[in-house]
C-alpha positions in Angstrom: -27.6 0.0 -21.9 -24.4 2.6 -21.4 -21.1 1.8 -23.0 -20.2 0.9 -19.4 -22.0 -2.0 -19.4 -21.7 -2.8 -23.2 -17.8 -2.7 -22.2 -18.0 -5.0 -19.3 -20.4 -7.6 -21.1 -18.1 -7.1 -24.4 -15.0 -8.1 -21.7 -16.3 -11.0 -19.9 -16.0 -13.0 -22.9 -12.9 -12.0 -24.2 -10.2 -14.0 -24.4 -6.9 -12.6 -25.4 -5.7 -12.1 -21.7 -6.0 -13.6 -18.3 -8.7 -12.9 -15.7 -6.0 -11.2 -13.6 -5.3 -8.9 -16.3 -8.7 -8.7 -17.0 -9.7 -7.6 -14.0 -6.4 -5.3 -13.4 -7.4 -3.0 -16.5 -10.7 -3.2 -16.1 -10.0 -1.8 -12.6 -7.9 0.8 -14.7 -10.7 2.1 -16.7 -12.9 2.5 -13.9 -10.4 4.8 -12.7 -9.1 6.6 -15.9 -13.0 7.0 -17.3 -14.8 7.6 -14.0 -16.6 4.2 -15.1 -17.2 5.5 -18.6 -18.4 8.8 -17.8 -15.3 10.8 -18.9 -15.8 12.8 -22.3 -12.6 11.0 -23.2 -14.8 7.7 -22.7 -18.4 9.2 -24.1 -17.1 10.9 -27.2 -14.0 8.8 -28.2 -14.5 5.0 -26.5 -10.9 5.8 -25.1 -11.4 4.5 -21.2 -8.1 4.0 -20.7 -6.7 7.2 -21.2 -4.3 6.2 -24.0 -2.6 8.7 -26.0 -1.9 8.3 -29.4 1.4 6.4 -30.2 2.8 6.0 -33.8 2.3 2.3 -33.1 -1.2 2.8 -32.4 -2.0 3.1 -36.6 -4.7 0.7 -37.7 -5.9 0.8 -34.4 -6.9 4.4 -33.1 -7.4 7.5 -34.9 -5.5 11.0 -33.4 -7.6 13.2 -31.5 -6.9 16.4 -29.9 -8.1 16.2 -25.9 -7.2 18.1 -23.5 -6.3 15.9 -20.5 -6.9 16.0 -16.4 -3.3 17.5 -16.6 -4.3 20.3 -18.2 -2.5 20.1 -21.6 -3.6 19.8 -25.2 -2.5 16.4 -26.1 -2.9 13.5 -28.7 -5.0 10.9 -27.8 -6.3 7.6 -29.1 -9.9 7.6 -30.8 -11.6 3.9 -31.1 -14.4 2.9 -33.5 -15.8 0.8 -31.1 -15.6 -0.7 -27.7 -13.9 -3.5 -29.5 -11.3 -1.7 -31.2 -10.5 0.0 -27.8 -9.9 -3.7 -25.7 -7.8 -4.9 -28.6 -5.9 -1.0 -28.8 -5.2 -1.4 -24.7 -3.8 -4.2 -25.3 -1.7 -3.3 -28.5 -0.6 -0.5 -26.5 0.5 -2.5 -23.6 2.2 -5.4 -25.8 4.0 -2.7 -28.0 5.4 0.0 -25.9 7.8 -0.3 -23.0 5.2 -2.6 -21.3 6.7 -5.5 -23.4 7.1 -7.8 -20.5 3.9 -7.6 -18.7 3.3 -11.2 -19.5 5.4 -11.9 -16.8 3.3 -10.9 -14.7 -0.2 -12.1 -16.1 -1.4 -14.0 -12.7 -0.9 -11.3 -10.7 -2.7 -8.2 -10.8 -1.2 -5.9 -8.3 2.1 -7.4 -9.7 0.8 -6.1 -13.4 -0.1 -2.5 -12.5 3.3 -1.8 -10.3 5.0 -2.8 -13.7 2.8 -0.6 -16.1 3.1 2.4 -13.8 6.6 2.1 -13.0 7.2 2.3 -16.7 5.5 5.4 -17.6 1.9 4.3 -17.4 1.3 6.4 -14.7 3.6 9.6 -13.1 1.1 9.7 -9.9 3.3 7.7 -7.0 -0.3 6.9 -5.6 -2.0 5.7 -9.1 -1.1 1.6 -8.1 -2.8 2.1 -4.5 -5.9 4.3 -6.3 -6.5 1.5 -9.0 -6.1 -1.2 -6.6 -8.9 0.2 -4.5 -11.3 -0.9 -7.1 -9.8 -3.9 -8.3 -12.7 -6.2 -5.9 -15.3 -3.9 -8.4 -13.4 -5.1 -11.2 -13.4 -8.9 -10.4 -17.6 -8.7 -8.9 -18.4 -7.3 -12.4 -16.2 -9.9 -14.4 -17.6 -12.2 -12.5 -14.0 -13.2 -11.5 -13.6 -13.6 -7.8 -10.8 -16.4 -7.9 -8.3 -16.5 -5.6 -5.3 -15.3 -7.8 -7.0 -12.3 -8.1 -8.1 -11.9 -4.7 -4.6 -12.5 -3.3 -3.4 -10.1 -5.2 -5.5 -7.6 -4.0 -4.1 -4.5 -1.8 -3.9 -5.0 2.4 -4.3 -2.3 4.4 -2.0 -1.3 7.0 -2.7 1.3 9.6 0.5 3.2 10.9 0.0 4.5 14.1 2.6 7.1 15.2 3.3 6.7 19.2 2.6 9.6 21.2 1.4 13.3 20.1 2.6 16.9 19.1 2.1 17.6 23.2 4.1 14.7 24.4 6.5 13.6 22.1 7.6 10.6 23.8 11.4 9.6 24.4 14.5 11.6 23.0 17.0 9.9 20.8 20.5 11.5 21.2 22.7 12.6 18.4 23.4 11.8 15.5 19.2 11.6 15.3 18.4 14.6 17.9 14.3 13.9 17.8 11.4 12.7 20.1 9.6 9.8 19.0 6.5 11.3 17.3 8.7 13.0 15.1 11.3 10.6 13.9 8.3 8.3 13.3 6.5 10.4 11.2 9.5 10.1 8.9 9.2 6.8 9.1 5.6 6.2 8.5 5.9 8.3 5.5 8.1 6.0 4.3 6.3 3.4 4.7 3.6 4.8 2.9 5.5 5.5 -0.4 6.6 2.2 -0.7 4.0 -0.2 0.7 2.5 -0.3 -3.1 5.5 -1.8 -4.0 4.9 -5.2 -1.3 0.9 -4.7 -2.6 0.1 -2.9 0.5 -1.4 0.1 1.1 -0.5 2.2 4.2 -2.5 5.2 5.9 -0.7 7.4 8.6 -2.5 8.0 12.0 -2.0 10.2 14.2 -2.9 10.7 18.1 -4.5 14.1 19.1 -3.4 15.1 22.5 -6.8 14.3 25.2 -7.0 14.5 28.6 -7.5 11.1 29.1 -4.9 9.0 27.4 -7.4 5.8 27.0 -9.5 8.3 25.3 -6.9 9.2 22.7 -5.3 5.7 22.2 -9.3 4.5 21.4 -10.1 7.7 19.3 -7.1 6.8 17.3 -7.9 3.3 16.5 -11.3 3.8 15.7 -9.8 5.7 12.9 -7.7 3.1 12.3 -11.1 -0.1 12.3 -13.3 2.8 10.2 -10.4 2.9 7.3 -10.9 -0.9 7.6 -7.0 -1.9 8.2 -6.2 -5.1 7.9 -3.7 -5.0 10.9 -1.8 -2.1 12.9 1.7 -0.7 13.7 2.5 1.8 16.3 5.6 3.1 15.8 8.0 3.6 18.7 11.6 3.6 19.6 12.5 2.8 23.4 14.9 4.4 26.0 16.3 3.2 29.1 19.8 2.8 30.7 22.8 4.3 28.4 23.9 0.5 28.3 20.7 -1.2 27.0 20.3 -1.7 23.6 18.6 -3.8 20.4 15.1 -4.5 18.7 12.1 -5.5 20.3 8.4 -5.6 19.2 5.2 -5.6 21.4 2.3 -7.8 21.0 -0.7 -8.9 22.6 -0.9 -12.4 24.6 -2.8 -13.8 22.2 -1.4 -17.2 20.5 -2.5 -16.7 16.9 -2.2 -13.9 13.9 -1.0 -10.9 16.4 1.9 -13.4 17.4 2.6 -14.4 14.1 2.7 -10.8 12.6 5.0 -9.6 15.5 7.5 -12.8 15.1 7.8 -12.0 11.3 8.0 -7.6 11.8 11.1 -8.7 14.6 12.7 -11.3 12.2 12.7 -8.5 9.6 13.5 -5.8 11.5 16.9 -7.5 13.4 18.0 -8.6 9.9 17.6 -5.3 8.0 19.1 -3.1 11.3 21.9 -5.8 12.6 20.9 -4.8 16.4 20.8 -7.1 19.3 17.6 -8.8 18.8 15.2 -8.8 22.5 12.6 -11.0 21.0 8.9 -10.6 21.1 7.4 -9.4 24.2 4.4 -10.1 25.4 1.4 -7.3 26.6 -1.3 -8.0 29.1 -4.1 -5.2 28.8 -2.8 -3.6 31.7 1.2 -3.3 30.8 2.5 -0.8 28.8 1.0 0.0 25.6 -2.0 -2.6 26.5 -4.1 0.1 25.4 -2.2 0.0 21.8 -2.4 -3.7 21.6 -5.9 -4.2 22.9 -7.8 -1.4 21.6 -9.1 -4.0 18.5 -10.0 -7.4 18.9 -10.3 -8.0 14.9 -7.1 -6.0 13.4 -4.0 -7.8 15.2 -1.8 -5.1 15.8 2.2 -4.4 16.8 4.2 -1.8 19.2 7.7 -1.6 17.1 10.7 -0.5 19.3 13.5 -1.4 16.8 16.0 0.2 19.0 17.0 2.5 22.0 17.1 5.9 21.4 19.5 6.5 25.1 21.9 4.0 23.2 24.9 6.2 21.6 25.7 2.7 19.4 22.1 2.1 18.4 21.2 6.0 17.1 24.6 6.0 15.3 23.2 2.8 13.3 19.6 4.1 13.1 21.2 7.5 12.2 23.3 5.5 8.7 20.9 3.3 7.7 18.3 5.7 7.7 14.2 5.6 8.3 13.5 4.2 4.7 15.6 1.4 5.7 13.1 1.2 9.0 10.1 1.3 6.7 11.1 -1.4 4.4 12.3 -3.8 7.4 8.6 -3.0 8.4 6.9 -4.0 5.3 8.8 -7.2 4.4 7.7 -8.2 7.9 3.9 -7.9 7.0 4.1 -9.0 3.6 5.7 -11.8 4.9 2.7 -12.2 7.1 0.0 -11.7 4.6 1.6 -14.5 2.3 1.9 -17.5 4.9 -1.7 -16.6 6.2 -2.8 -16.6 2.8 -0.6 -20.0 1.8 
């Protein structure tokens, strides 16, 4: 047997924390030891990548290790794979981790803590560790629905339009085409969807001769990184005097509805623009291709206001695209709780 295994069966039957802690560290050590492959792991039973603490005495010895970083550093030693579960988790109690209890039923909940307070300085360690937290709960045996829940969804951004055609122009104070205010946007999104236990991905469209060819070479991107819904990211245009938030879907009466109704609600309150409501796509209106393109991933066209509206640029324009982003990811978090409740 490895010490991989010996550490999972050692964990199973430990009792000192809950299963969604459980399988939240465990899903950390898979990542910090490569699954107990690490000479960190092999040499000094340290899967965790701890470094040595003062308040680590009794339980780890010192060791000199030179780290993925780069840099010569302390680090904990354990004496066996017993001494390093109950060191994690004298680390975790003792340090500036001290009110992780709060958060003992949720795991995603647990490692946004732990890495916004020091854990971690890598903005993208919550989304990597979350990847294998299903691993984590299969080998604990632990596949109940607290931990499932809180297990990372996946949402696709898909930026509207391309590099060649950049879609409609927003006037001062925002001066920029579509595809590239949105790409602010979706980066946005992005960087903060770990903190609503989401994980984003940003897709682009590559300029085709066909536009039905690009629109279905983009979201078969977007069903191969296995989303878990879509949003194409717009702004819209029209006469000087029209104005406000609206948001696409398909006809269908179910979970594309439902995620569109709650991205709008979301969007008008964060952005304080005349709300136009849901609007609703046949396959042959405009961006039908979008909404259509996946029968499984219910998807959404956002237009959260007119870029050939002085008024509604000069808003967009304050508030700024984070505050786009987040009115976006309340609205499927939002989604992703009342289809799970």
């Amino acid at each position: 047997m490895s010490i991989w295994t010996d550490l999972i069966d050692f964990y199973k039957n430990f009792s000192g924390v809950t299963p969604a802690l459980k399988a939240a560290s465990l899903a950390q050590w898979i990542v910090e030891s490569a699954r107990g492959t690490s000479v960190l792991a092999t040499q000094h039973l340290n899967f965790g990548g701890i470094k040595f603490r003062q308040r680590m005495q009794g339980y780890a010895d010192p060791v000199d290790y030179r780290g993925s970083d780069g840099e010569l550093t302390t680090y904990c030693k354990f004496s066996s794979i017993e001494a390093f579960v109950r060191g994690y988790w004298r680390f975790i109690s003792s340090g500036p981790y001290d009110d992780y209890r709060s958060y003992e039923n949720d795991s995603a909940a647990y490692l946004r803590y732990i890495a916004g307070q020091g854990y971690a300085t890598d903005r993208d360690y919550v989304a990597v560790v979350l990847r294998n937290l299903a691993e984590a709960e299969r080998e604990l045996a632990q596949n109940s629905p607290s931990t499932s829940i809180a297990r990372a969804f996946r949402v696709a951004i898909v930026v509207g339009h391309n590099r060649r055609s950049p879609g409609a122009f927003a006037g001062s104070p925002i001066n920029a085409h579509e595809f590239q205010f949105n790409q602010g946007v979706a980066q946005s999104i992005k960087d903060e969807a770990w903190h609503y236990n989401l994980e984003a991905e940003t897709f682009l469209r590559e300029p085709s001769a066909s536009y039905g060819e690009e629109v279905k070479a983009v979201y078969d991107k977007v069903k191969d990184w296995g989303a878990g819904c879509s949003l194409e990211l717009h702004f819209n245009s029209g006469q000087p005097s029209a104005r406000g938030t609206s948001v696409l879907c398909r006809r269908d009466i179910g979970r594309p509805r439902a995620l569109a109704e709650s991205c709008r609600t979301s969007t008008v309150e964060a952005l304080g623009l005349r709300d136009r409501g849901v609007v609703l796509v046949d396959r042959s209106d405009r961006g039908g291709g979008s909404l259509y393109a996946l029968d499984d991933v219910p998807g959404v066209l956002l237009e959260p206001f007119f870029g050939s509206n002085s008024d509604d640029c000069l808003t967009i324009a304050s508030l700024g695209p984070k505050t786009l982003a987040l009115a976006y990811l309340r609205g499927v978090r939002s989604w992703v709780e009342s289809a799970i409740s």
